[in-house]
C-alpha positions as a LaTeX table, in Angstrom:
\begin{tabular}{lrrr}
\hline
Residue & $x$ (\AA) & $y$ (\AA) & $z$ (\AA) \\
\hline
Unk1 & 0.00 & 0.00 & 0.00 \\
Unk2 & 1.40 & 3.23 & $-1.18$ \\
Unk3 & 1.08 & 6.21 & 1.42 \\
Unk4 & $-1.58$ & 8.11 & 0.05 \\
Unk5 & $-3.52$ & 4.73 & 0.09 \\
Unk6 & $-2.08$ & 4.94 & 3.52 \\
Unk7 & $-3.85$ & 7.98 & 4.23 \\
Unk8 & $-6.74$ & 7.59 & 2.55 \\
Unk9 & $-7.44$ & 4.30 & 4.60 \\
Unk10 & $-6.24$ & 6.54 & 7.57 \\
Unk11 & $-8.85$ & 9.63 & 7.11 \\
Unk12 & $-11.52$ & 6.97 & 6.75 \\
Unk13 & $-10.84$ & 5.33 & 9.71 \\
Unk14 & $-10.08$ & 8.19 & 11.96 \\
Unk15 & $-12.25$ & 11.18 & 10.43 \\
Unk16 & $-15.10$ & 9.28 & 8.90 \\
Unk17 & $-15.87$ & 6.52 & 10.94 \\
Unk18 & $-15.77$ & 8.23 & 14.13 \\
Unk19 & $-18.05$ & 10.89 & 13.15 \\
Unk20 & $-21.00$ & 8.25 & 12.86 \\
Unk21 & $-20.67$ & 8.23 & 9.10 \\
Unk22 & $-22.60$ & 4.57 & 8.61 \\
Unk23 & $-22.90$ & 5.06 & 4.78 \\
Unk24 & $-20.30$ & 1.72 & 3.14 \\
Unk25 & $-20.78$ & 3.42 & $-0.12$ \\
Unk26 & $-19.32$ & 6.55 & 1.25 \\
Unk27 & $-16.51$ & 5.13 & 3.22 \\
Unk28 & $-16.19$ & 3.47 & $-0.19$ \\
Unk29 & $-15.80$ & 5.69 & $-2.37$ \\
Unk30 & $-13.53$ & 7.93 & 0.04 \\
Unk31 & $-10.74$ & 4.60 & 0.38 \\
Unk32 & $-10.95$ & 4.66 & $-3.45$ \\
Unk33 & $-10.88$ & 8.50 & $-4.48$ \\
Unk34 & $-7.36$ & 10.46 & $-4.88$ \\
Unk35 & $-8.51$ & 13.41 & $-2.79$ \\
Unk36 & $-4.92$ & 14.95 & $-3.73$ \\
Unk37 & $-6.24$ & 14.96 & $-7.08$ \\
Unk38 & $-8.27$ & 17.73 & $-6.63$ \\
Unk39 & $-5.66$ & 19.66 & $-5.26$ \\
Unk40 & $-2.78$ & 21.81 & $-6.78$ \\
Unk41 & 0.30 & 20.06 & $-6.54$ \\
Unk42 & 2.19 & 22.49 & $-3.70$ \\
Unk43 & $-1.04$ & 21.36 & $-1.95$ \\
Unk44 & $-1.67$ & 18.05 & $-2.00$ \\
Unk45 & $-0.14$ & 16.92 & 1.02 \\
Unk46 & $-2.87$ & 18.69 & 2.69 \\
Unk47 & $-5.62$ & 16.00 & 0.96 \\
Unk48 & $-6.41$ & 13.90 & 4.28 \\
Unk49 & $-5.60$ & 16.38 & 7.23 \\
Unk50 & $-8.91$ & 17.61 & 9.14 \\
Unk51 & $-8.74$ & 20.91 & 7.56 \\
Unk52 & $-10.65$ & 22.74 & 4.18 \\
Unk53 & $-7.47$ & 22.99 & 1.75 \\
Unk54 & $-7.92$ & 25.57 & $-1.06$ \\
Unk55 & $-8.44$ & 24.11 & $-4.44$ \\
Unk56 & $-8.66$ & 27.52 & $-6.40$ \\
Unk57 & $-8.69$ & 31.29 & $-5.26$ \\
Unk58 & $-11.84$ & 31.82 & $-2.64$ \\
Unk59 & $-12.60$ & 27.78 & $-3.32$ \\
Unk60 & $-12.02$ & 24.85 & $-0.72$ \\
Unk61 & $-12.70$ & 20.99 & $-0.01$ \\
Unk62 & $-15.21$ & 20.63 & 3.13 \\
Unk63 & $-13.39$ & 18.53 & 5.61 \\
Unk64 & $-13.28$ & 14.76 & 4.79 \\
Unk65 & $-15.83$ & 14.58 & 8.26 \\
Unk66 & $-17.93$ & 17.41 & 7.18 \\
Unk67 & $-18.58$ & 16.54 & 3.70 \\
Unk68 & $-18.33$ & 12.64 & 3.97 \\
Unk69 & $-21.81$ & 13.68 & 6.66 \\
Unk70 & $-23.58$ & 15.88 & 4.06 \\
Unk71 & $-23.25$ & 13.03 & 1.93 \\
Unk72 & $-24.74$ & 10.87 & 4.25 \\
Unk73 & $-27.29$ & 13.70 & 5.44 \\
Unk74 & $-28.33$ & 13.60 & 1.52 \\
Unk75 & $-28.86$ & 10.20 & 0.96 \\
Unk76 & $-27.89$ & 9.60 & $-2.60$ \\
Unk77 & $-29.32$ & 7.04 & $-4.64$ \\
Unk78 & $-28.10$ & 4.85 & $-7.48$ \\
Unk79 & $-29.59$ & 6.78 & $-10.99$ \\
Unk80 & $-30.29$ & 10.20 & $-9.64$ \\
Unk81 & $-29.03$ & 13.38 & $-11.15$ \\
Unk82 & $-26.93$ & 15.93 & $-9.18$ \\
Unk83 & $-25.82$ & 19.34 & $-8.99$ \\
Unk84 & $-22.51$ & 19.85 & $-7.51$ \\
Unk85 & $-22.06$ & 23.38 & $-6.82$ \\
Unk86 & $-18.15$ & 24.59 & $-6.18$ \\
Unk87 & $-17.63$ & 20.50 & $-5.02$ \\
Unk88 & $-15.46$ & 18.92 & $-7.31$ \\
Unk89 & $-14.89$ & 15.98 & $-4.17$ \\
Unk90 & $-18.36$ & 15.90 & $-3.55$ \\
Unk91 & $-18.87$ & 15.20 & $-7.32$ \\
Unk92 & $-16.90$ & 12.57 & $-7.59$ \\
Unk93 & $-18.04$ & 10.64 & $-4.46$ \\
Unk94 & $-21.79$ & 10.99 & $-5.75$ \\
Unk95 & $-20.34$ & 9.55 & $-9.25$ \\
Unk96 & $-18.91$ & 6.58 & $-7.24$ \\
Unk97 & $-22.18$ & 6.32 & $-5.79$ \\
Unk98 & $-23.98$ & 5.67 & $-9.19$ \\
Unk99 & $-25.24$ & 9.00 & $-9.18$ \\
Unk100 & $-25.02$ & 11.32 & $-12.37$ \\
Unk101 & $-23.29$ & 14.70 & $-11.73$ \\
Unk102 & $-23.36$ & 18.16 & $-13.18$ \\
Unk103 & $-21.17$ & 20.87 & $-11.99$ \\
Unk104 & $-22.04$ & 24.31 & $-11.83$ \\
Unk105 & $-18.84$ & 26.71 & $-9.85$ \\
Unk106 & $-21.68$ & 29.48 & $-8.86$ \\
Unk107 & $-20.33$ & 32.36 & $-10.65$ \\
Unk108 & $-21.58$ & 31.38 & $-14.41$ \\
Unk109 & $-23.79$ & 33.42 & $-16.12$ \\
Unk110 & $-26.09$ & 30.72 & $-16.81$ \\
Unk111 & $-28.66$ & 29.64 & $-14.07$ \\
Unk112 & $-29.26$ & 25.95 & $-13.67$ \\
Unk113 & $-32.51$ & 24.59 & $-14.58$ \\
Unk114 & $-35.72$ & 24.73 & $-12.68$ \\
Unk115 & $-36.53$ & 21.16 & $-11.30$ \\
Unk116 & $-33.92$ & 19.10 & $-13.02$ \\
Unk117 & $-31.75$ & 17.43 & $-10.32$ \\
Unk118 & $-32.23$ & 15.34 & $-7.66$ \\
Unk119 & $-29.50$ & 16.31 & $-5.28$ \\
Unk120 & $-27.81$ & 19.73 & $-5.01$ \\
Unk121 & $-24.88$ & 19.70 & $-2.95$ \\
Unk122 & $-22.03$ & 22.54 & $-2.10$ \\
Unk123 & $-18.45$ & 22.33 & $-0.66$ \\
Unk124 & $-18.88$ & 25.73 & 1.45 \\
Unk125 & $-21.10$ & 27.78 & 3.62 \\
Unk126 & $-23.61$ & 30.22 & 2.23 \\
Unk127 & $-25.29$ & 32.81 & 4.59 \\
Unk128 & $-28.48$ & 32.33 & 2.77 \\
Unk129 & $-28.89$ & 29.53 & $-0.07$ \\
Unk130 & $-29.56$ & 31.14 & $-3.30$ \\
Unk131 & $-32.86$ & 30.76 & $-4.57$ \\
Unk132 & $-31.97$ & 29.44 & $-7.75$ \\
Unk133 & $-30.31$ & 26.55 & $-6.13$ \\
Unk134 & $-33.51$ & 25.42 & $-4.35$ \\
Unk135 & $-35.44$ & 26.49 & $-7.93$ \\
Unk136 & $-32.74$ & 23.26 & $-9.20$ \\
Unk137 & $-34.47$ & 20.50 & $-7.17$ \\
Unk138 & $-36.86$ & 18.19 & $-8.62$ \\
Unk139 & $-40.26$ & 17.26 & $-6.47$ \\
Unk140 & $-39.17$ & 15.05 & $-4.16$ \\
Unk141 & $-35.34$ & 16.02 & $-4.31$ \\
Unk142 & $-32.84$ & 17.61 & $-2.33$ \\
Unk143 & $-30.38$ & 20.44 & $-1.15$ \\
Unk144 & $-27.57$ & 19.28 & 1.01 \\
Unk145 & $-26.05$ & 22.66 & 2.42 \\
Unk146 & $-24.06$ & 24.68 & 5.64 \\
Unk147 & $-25.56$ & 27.49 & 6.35 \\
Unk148 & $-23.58$ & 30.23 & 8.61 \\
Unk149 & $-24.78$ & 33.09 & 9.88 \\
Unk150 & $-21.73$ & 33.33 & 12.27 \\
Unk151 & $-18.63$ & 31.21 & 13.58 \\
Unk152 & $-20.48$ & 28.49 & 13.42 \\
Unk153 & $-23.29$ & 26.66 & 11.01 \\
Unk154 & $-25.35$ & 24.15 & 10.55 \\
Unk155 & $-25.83$ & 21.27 & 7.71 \\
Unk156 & $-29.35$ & 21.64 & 6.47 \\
Unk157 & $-31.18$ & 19.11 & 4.09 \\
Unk158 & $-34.29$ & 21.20 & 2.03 \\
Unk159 & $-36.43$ & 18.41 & 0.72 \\
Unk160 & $-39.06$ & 19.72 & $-1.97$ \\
Unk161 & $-42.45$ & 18.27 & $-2.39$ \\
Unk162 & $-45.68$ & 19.07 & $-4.46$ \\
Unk163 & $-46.68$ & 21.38 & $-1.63$ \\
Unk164 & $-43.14$ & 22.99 & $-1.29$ \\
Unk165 & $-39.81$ & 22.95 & 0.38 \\
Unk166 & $-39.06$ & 21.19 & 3.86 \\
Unk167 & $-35.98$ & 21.94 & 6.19 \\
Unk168 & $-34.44$ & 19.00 & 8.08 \\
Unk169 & $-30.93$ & 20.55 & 9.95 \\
Unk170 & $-28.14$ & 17.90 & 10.45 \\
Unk171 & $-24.78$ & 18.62 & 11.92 \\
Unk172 & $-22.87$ & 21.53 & 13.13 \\
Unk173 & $-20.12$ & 22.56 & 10.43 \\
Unk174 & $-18.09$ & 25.87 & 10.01 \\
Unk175 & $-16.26$ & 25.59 & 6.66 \\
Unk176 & $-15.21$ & 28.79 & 4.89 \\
Unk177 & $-18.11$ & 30.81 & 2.99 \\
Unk178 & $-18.22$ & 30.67 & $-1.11$ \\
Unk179 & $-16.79$ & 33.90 & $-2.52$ \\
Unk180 & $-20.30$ & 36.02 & $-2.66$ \\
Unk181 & $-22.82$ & 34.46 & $-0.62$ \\
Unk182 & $-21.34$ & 35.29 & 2.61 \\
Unk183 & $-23.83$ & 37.41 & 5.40 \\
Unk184 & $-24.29$ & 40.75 & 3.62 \\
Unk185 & $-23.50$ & 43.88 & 6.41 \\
Unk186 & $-26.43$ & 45.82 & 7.59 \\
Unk187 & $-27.08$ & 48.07 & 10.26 \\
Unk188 & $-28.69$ & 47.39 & 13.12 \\
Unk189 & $-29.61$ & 49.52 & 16.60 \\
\hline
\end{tabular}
């Protein structure tokens, strides 16, 4: 075993694991996916530390912990059609899971679709999740997000039915906002 196989195993087992992450096809995919990979090179050793390395200016990986349990929080199915928004990790774990993935970084021009994924899911905190993002989730799909308001946030699951959107909250995460969607200032007494 080479020793990014090494550490791959490693984050699994000691970052995964113990944060009650029960998904196999998760774990899975995580022992099998060069996290380095999405990385720049002077990076890369930073792949399976417990920290949000930057993959691109004002861009970062979740935490193996934080986004192997938004994973897990969004339940992904075999055959369903994702959004991966600024998650290039995330997209490739939901690919391993048999899901099909479309990426989107946030910033084009373009808008994604009204109703025509699944799963949206997003490697960083928004202060508020845009409304086109929910607008992108099929009747009974989902949004796996963090929202922060603060120092801290929460992982929040919006689940859209024929009535409307639901809000399940999951577990508490602080990762880095996404360039533009952090809490806007206002004044207040």
């Amino acid at each position: 075993m080479d020793d990014t196989a090494a550490a791959r195993l490693n984050m699994v087992e000691s970052q995964v694991r113990t944060a009650d992450v029960t998904d196999l096809r998760i774990q899975d995919a995580m022992r099998r996916i060069a996290r380095e990979a999405f990385l720049p090179a002077d990076r890369a050793y930073l792949a399976y530390a417990d920290v949000e390395p930057e993959y691109a200016p004002g861009r970062r990986l979740l935490r193996p912990r934080d986004v192997a349990k938004l994973l897990q929080l969004a339940a992904p199915v075999a055959g369903e059609t994702a959004l991966a928004i600024a998650a290039p990790y995330a997209a490739a774990l939901l690919e391993a899971c048999g899901v099909a993935v479309t990426r989107f970084d946030g910033e084009a021009p373009d808008q994604p679709p009204p109703g025509a994924f699944d799963l949206v899911i997003s490697e960083g905190a928004v202060a508020e999740v845009p409304a086109t993002w929910l607008a992108a989730v099929a009747v009974g799909g989902r949004a796996a997000v963090i929202e922060r308001r603060g120092p801290a946030g929460r992982a929040v699951l919006h689940v859209r039915t024929a009535e409307g959107l639901g809000r399940r909250e999951g577990f508490d995460a602080a990762p880095p906002y996404l360039p533009g969607l952090e809490p806007q200032a206002g004044f207040a007494f």
